[in-house]
N, C-alpha and C positions, 0 to 999 in steps of 0.2 A: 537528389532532385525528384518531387513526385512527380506521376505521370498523371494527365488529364484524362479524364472516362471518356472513351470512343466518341460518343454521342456527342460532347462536350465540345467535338473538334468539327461536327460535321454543321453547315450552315443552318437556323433557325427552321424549323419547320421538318428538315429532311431527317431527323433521327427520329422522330414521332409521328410519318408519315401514316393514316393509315390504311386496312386494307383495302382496295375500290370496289365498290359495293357490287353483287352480283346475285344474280335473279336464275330459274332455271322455271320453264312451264313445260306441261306435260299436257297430250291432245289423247283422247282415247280413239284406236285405232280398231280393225277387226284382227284380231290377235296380239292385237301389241299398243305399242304408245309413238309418239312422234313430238317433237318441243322443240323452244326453243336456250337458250343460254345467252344470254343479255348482258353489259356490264359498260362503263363510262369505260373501262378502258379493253380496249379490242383482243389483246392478247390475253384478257379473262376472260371471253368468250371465245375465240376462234379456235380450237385444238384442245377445249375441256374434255376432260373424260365426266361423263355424265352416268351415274351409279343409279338403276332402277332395283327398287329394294320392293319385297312384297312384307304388309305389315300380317303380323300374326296375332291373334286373341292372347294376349296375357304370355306374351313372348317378346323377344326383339325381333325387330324386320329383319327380313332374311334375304341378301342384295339375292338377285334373281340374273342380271345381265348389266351390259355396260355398253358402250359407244362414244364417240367419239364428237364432238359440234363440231360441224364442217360450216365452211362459207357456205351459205346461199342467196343468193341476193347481197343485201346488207344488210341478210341478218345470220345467224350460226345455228345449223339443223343439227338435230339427232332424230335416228328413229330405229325401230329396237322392237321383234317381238319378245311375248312374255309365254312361258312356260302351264299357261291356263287361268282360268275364271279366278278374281278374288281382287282384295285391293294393293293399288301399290301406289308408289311415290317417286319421284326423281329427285336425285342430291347430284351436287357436285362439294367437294372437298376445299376447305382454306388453304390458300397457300400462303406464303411468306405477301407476297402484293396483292392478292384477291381474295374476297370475300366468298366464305362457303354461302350455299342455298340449297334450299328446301321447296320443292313445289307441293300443290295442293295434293290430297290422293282421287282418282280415279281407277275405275275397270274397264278394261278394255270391252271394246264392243264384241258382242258374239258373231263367229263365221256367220253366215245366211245358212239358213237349211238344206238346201240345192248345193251347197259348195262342198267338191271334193274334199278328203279327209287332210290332215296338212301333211307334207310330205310324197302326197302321190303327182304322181307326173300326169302329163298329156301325151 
């Protein structure tokens, strides 16, 4: 008896289902970045891990930090500082039901002049 290929068994549409499309933007901050993570289906934005990568001259980008999209509102936040001056980008990764994304590149905004050094207290 042969067997029928998996796919073959599951109803029209559902073997070739594909990934739902997903978006990542990225806000320049004073030290860092802030976005959001988008997608028709909620569980591809709500709990993304969101990869801030810094790009390098005639290198590959070089992920710099991470976080996490939380709810806000009804929409999914990240926000994240960056290790200094230069450019960078936000990704989040494909998975089996959501589609990877790429946001545009930005730099983050410089501290203000007046502003304590980072890490010192009050």
């Amino acid at each position: 008896m042969a067997l029928a290929p998996v796919g073959a068994l599951l109803p029209a549409g559902v073997a070739s289902a594909a990934p739902a499309r997903t978006q990542v933007a990225i806000q320049p901050e004073q030290g860092g970045f802030s976005g959001y993570v988008s997608s028709s289906n909620r569980s591809c934005a709500n709990g993304r891990k969101v990869l801030i990568y810094k790009t390098q001259r005639g290198k590959k980008p070089r992920l710099v930090a991470s976080d996490i999209a939380q709810a806000n509102g009804d929409r999914y936040m990240w926000s994240k500082g960056v290790p200094g001056p230069g450019r960078y980008f936000a990704a989040v990764k494909a998975t089996r039901s959501c589609a990877g994304a790429k946001s545009r590149t930005a730099s983050p905004q410089p501290a203000p002049a007046d502003a304590p050094p980072a890490g010192a207290g009050a």
